[in-house]
C-alpha positions as CSV (number, residue, x, y, z in Angstrom):
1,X,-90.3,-136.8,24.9
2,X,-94.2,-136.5,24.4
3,X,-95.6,-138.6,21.7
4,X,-97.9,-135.6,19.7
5,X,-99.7,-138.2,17.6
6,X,-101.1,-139.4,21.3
7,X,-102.0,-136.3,22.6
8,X,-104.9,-134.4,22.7
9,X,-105.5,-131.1,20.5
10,X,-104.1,-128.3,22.8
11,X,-100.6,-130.0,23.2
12,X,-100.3,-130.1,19.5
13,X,-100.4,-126.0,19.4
14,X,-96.5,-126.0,20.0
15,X,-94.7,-129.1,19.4
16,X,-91.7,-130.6,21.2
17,X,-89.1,-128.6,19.7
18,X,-91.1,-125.2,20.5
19,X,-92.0,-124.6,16.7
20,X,-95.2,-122.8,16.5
21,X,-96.4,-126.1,13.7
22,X,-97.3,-129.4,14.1
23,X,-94.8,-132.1,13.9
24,X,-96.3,-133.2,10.8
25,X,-94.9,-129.8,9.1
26,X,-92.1,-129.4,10.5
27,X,-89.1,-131.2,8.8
28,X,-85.9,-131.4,10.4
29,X,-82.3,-132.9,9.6
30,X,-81.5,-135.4,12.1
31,X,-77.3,-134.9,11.7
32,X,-76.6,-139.1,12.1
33,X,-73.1,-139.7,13.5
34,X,-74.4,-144.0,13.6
35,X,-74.4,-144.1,17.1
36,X,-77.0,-144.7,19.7
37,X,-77.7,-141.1,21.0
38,X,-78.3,-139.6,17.3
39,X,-80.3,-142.6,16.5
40,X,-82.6,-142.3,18.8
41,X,-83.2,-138.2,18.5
42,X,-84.0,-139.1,14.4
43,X,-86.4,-142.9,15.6
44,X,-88.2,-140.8,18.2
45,X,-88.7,-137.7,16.2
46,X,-90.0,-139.8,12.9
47,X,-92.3,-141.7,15.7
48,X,-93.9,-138.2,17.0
49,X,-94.5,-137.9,13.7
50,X,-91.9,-135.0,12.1
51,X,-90.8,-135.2,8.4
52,X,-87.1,-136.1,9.8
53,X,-84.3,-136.4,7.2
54,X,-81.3,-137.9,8.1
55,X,-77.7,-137.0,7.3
56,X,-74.3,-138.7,8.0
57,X,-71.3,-136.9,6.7
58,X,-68.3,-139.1,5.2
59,X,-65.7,-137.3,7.0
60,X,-62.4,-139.8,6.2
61,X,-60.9,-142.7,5.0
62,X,-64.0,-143.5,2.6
63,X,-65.0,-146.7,4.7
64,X,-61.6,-147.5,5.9
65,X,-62.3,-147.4,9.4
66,X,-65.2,-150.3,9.3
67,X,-63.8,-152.6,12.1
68,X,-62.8,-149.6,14.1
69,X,-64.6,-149.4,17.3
70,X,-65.2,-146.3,18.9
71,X,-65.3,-144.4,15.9
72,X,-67.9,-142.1,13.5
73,X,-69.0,-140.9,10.5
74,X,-66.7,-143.8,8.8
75,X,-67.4,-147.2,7.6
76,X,-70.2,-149.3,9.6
77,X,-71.3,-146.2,11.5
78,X,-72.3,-145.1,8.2
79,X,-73.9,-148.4,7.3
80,X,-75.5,-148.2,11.2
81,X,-77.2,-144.8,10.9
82,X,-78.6,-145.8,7.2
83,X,-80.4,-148.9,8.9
84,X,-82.0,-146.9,11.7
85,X,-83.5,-145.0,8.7
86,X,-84.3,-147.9,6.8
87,X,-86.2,-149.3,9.6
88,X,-88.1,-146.5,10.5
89,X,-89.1,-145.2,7.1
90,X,-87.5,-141.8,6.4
91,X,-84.9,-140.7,4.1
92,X,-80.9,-140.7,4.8
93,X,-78.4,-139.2,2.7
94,X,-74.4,-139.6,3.0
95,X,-71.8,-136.8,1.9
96,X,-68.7,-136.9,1.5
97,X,-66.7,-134.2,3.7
98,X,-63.7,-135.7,3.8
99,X,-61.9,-132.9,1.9
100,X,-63.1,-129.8,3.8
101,X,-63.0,-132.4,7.5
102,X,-59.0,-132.7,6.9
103,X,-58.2,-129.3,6.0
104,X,-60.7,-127.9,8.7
105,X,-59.8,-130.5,11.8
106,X,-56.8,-133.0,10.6
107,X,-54.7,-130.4,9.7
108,X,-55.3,-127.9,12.3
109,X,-55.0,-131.1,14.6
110,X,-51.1,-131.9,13.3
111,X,-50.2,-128.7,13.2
112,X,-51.8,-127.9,17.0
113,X,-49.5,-130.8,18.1
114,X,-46.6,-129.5,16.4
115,X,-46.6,-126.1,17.8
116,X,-46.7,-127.2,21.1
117,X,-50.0,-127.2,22.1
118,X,-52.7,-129.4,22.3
119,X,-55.8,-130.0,20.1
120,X,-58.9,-130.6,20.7
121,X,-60.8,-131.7,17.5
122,X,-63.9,-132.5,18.3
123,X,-64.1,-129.0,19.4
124,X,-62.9,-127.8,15.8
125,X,-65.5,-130.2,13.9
126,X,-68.6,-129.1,15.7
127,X,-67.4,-125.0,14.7
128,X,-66.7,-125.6,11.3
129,X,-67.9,-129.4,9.5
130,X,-71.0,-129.7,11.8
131,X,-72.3,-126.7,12.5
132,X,-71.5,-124.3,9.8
133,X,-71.6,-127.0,6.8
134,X,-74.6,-129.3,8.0
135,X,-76.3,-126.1,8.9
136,X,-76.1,-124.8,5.7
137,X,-77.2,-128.0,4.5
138,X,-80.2,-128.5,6.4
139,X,-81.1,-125.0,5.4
140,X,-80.9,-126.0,1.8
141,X,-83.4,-128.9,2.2
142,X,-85.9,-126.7,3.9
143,X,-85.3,-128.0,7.2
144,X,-86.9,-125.9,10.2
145,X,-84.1,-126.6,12.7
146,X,-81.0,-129.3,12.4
147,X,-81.2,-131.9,15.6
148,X,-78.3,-133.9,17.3
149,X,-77.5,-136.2,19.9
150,X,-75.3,-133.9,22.0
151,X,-76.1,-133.7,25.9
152,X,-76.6,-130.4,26.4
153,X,-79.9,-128.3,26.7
154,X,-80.7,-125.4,24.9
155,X,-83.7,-122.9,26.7
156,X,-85.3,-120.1,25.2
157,X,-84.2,-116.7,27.3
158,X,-85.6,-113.7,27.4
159,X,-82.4,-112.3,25.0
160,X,-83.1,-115.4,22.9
161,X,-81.7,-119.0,22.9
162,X,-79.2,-120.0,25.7
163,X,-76.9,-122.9,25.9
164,X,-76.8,-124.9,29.4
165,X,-75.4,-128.1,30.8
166,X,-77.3,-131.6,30.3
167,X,-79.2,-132.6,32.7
168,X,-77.1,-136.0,33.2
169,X,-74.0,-134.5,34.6
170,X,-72.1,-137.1,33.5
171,X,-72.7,-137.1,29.8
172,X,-72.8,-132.8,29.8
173,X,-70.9,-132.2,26.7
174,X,-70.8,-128.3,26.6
175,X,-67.3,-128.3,26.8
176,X,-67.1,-128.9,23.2
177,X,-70.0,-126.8,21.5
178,X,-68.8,-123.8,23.6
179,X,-68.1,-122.2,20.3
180,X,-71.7,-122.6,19.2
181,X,-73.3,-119.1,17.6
182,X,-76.2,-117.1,18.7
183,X,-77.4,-117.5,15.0
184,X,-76.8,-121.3,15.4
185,X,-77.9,-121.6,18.7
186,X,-81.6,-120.6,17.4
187,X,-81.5,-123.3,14.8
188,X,-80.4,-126.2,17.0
189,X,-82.5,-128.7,18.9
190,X,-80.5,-130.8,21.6
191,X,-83.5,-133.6,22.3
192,X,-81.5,-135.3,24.9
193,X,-80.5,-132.5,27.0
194,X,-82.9,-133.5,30.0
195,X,-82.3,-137.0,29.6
196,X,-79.7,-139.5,31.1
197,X,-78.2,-142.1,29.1
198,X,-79.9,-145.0,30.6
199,X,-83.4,-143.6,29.0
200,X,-81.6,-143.1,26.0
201,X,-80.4,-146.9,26.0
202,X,-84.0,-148.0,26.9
203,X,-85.4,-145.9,24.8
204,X,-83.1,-147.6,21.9
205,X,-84.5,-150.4,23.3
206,X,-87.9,-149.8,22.9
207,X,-87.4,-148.4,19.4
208,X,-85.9,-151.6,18.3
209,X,-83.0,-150.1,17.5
210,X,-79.7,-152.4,16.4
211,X,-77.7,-149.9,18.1
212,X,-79.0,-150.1,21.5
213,X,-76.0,-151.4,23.0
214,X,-73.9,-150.0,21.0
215,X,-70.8,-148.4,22.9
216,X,-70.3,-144.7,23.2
217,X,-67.6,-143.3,20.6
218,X,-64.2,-143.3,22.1
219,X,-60.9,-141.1,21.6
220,X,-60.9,-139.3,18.3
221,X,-62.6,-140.7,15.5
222,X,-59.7,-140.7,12.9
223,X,-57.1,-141.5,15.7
224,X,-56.6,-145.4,15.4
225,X,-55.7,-146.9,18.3
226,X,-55.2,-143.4,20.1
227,X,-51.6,-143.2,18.4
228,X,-52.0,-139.8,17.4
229,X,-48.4,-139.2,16.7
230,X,-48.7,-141.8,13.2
231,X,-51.8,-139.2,12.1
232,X,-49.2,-136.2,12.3
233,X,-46.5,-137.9,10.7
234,X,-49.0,-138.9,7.9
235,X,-50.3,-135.1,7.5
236,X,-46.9,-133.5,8.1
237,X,-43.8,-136.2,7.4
238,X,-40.6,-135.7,8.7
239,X,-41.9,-132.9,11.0
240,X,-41.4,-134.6,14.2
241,X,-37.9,-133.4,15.5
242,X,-35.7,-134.5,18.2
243,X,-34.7,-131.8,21.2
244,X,-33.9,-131.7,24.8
245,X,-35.6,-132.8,28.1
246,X,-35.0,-129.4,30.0
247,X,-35.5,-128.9,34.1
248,X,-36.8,-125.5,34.2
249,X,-33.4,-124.5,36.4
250,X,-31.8,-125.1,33.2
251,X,-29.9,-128.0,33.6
252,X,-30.6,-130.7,30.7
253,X,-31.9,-133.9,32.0
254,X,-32.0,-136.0,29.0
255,X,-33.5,-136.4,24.6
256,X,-36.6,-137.1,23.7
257,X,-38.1,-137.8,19.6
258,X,-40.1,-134.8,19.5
259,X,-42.7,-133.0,21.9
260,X,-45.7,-134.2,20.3
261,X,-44.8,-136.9,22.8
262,X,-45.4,-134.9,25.8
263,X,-48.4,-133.3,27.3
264,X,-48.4,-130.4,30.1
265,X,-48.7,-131.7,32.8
266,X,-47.6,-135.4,32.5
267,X,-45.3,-136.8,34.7
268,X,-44.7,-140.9,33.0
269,X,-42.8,-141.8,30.2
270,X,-40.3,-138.8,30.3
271,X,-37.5,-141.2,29.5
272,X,-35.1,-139.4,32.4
273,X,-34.3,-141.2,35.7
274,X,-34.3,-138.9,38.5
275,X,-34.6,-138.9,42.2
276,X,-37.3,-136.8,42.5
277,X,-40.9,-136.7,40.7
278,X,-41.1,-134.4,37.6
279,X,-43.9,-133.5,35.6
280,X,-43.6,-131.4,31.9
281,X,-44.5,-128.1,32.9
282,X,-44.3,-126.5,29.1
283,X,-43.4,-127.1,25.4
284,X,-41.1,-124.9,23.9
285,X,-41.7,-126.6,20.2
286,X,-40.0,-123.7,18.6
287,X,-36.7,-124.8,20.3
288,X,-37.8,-128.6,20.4
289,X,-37.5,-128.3,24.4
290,X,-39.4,-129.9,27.0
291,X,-39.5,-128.1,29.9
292,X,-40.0,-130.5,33.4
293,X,-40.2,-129.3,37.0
294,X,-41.5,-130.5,40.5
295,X,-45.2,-130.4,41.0
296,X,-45.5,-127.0,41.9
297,X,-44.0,-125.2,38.9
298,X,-47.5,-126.7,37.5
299,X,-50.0,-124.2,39.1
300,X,-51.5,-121.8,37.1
301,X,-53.5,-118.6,37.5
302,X,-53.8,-116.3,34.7
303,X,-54.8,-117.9,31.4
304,X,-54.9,-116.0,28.2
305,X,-57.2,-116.8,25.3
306,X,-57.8,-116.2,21.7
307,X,-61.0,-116.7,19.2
308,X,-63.4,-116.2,22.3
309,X,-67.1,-116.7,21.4
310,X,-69.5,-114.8,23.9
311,X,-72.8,-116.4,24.2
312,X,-74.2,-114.5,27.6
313,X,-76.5,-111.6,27.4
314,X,-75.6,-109.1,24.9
315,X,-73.3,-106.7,26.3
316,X,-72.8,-102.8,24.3
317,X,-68.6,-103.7,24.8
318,X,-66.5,-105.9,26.4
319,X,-65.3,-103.8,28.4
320,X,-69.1,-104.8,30.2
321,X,-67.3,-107.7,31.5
322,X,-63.7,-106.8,32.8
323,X,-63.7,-108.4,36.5
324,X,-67.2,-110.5,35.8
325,X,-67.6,-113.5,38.2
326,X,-67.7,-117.0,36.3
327,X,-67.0,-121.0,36.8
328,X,-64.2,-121.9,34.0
329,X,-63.7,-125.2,32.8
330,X,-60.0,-125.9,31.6
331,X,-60.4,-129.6,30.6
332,X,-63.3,-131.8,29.8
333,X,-63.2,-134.1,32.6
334,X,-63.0,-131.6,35.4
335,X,-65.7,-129.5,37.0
336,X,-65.4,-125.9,36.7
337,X,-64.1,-123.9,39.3
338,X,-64.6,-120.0,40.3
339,X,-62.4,-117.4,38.3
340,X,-62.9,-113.7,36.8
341,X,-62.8,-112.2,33.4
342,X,-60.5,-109.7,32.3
343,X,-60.5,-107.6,29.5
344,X,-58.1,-105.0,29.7
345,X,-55.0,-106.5,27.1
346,X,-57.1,-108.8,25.8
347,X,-59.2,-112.0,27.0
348,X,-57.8,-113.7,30.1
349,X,-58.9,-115.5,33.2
350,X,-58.0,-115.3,36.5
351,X,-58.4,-118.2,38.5
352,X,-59.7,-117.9,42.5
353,X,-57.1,-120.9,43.1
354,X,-54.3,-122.5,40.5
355,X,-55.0,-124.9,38.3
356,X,-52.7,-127.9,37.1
357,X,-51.9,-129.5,33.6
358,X,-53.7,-126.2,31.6
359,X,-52.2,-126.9,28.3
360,X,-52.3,-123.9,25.6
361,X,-54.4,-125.4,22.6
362,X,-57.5,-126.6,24.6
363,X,-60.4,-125.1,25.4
364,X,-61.8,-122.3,28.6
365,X,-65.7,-122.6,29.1
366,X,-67.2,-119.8,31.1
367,X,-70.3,-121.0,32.9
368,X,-72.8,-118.6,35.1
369,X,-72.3,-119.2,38.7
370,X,-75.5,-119.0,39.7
371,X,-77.1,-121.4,36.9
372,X,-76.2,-123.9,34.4
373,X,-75.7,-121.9,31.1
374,X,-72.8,-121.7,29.2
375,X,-71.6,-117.9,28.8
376,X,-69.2,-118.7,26.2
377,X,-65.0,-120.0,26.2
378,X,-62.0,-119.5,23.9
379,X,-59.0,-121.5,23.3
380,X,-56.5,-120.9,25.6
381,X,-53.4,-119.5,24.1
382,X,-50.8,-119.5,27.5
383,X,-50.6,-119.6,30.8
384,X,-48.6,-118.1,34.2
């Protein structure tokens, strides 16, 4: 980032979140999850010299989670992110979300599992607790935009704001803002979008930040020790039910204690001995079954989706898009690969090639295949 208070007069004209003010009138809410990434956006904007506000949301266990590592917006991530503000002398403000975080991401995350599918809550939290909640909250306090530490870039169009893919491929993190708004999308900054995380880190560094080194948050934040299975028997008790191990032939292969246990696609810890390698190829949670077969019975090509948010270009109907080119990304770790839209019965992809492990309950990114911006994604809702 430019340092303003450095440069000469004509650099000042717009500053470095394209506001047509100086820095110096410009206030911003710096949303402060007590890592390093958020840290630095909020040090570095307060050193340019914007009014920067900070705000951590209390989103569980009122502190319970202090020696937790990997985690956020609990306990000494709270205590981190009110330091940084501390130390570099602007104001920092906790609320307690923890109320509207369970009913709006817990809950919809036990009772994802339960139905079979599987949930993706950081996904959930950035649509409803962070982007709809903080937004309205950095609106109150007469903020001009609200900032975070996400890796991804947003670049003004000529159709408005558009969404695109961090520069440091590695870190990209549009897979989970994918249901960002238009209206949102003109009142976020990204800072680090065009920045890998080792200038980040030395950046931290150069800040004098206490979170420098601070590791990257890991697994869901209000997942201890990534035994999600105790957090839905804790929101839903005695849910969990018992059912068959079925081979998709029909033939029953063995029990299992309920398919929150099982992911699409997962082929250890199926508790059957056979002579041959099988993988779950669907839940069937409403008759506690879970359905294994050979590799192959794991390829999919037609994916259909619900709660799709289209960020593209503006189109006068959907119908605009039936049979659209696209890249698709059907998991956060892979890259996306070529597919079509289709609109006729509703939203659905097809897929140039089949796909393994696509589980109903994550997320479908559309990407431009000639560019890096994000055209939009639903949740996938099932699969042939």
């Amino acid at each position: 980032m430019t340092d303003l208070l450095t440069a000469p007069p004509a650099a000042r004209t717009l500053n470095s979140l394209g506001l047509a003010k100086p820095p110096s009138e410009t206030r911003v809410v710096a949303a402060m999850s007590g890592g390093v990434d958020s840290s630095v956006v909020a040090a570095m904007l307060k050193r340019e010299g914007y009014d920067v506000v900070g705000v951590t949301l209390q989103l569980y266990d009122h502190g319970a989670a202090v020696n937790k590592p990997g985690a956020c917006c609990a306990g000494q991530d709270i205590h981190d992110a009110r330091r940084v503000a501390d130390a570099c002398g602007f104001p920092h403000y906790v609320l307690d979300y923890e109320s509207r975080f369970r009913s709006a991401v817990m809950e919809d995350f036990a009772d994802t599992y339960l139905a079979g599918a599987t949930p993706i809550p950081c996904v959930r939290c950035n649509q409803t607790v962070k982007f709809k909640d903080l937004k309205r909250v950095a609106e109150e306090l007469g903020a001009d935009c609200l900032v975070t530490g996400h890796y991804v870039q947003r670049i003004d169009g000529a159709e408005g704001p558009e969404l695109h893919r961090a520069a440091d491929a590695g870190k990209d993190q549009t897979y989970f803002l994918f249901a960002t708004t238009r209206e949102q999308l003109r009142y976020l900054r990204f800072p680090l979008g065009g920045l890998p995380k080792s200038e980040t880190r030395a950046l931290a560094n150069e800040l004098g930040l206490r979170v420098a080194e601070k590791p990257d948050s890991q697994d869901i934040c209000f997942v201890p020790n990534g035994k999600y299975q105790a957090v839905v028997e804790k929101l839903r008790p005695g849910a969990i039910e018992p059912g068959e191990v079925v081979h998709i032939d029909g033939r029953v292969m063995g029990r299992h204690d309920g398919v929150i246990n099982f992911t699409v696609g997962q082929r250890r810890g199926l508790g059957i001995a056979t002579g041959e390698p099988l993988f779950v190829v669907k839940l069937d949670a409403a008759n506690k079954r879970v359905i294994v077969g050979p590799r192959e019975a794991l390829g999919v090509s037609r994916i259909a989706l619900k709660e799709v948010n289209w960020i593209g270009d503006p189109v006068a109907s959907e119908d605009e898009l039936d049979g659209r080119d696209i890249l698709v990304r059907v998991r956060s770790t892979r890259p996306p690969v070529p597919a079509k839209l289709s609109i006729g019965a509703g939203w659905s992809i097809l897929l140039d090639a089949p796909e393994e492990g696509v589980a109903p309950g994550q997320a479908a990114v559309f990407y431009d295949p000639h560019s890096t911006r994000v055209l939009g994604g639903g949740w996938i809702m099932a699969t042939q």
